[in-house]
C-alpha positions in Angstrom: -51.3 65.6 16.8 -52.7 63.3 14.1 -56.3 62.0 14.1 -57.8 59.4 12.5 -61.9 58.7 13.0 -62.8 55.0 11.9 -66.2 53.5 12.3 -68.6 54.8 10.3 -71.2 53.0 8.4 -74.6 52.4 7.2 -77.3 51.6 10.1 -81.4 51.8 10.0 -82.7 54.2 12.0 -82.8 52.8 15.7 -80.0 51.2 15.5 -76.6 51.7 16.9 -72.8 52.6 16.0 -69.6 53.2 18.1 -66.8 55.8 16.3 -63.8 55.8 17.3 -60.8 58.1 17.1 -56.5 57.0 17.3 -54.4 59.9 17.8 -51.0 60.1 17.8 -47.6 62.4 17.8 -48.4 64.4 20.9 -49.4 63.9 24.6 -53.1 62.8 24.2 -54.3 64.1 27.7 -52.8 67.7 26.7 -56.0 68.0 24.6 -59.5 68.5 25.3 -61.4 65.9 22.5 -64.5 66.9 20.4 -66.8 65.2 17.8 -68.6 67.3 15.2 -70.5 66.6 12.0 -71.4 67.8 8.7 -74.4 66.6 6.4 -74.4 67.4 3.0 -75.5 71.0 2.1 -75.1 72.0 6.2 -72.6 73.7 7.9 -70.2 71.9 10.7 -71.8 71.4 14.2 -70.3 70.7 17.4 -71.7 67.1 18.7 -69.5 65.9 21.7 -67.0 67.3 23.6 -64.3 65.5 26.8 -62.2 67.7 29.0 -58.4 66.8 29.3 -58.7 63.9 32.0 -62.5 63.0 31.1 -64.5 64.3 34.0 -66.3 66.2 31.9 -68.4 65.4 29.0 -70.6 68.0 27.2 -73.1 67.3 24.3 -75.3 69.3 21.7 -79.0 69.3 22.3 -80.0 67.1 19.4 -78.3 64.2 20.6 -78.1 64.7 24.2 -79.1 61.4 25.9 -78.5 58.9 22.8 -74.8 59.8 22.4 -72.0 59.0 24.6 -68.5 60.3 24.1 -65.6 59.0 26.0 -61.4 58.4 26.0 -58.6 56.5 27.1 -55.9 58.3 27.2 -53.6 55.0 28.0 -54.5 54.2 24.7 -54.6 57.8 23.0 -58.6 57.2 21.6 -61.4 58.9 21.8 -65.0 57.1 21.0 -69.0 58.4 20.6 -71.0 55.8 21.2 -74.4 56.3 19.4 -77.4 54.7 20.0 -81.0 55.6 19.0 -80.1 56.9 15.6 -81.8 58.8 13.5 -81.6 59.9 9.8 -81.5 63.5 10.9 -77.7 62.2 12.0 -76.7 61.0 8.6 -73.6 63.1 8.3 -69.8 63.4 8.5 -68.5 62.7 11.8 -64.9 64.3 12.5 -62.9 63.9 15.5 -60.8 67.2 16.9 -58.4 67.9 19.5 -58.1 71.0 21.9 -54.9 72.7 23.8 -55.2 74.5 26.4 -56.4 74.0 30.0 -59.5 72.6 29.2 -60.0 70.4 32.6 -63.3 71.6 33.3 -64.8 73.1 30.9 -65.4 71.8 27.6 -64.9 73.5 23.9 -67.6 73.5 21.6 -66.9 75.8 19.3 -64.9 75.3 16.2 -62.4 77.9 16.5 -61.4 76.2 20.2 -60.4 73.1 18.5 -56.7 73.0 17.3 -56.1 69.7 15.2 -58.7 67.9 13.0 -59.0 63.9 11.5 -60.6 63.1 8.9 -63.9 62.2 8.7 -65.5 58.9 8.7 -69.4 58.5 7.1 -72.3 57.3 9.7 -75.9 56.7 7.1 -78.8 56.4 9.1 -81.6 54.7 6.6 -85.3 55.2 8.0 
């Protein structure tokens, strides 16, 4: 499957920003969907995560409560809204794609994820 994040930008701290993700070539609802990020000089972390069908959603601690990830498989996307932003979440933001039977449960972990877009840049100015 082939990924492509879109979306990014340059927002004050506060503010807000919706990312989304088109994928394509495979059957969308066969994967489990993730967002992660990098910032410059940091390592990869896991952000968001959607089961399969969407009826289950499953977020990091540090943005817990501002983000929102959801999809529309009709459509083949995947979208985090972000609200609340802070500089802390000036990174690269990446959209990834899971096989497996991932219905309930969620994968959060790097090595779970299969496919990966590139990323698009979200700058949060304080």
């Amino acid at each position: 499957v082939q990924l492509q994040a879109s979306g990014g930008g340059l927002v004050q701290a506060g503010g807000s920003l919706r990312l989304s993700c088109a994928a394509s070539g495979r059957t969308f609802s066969n994967y489990a969907m993730g967002w992660f990020r990098q910032a410059p000089g940091k390592e990869r972390e896991f952000v968001a995560g959607i089961s399969r069908n969407g009826g289950s959603t499953y977020y990091s601690d540090s943005v817990k409560g501002r983000f929102t990830i959801s999809r529309d498989n009709a459509k083949t996307t995947v979208s985090l809204q972000m609200t609340s932003l802070k500089p802390e979440d000036t990174a690269v933001y990446s959209c990834a794609a899971a096989r497996g039977q991932w219905r309930l449960v969620v994968p959060s972990k790097d090595d779970e994820y299969d496919f990966w877009g590139q990323g698009t840049l979200v700058t949060v100015s304080s």
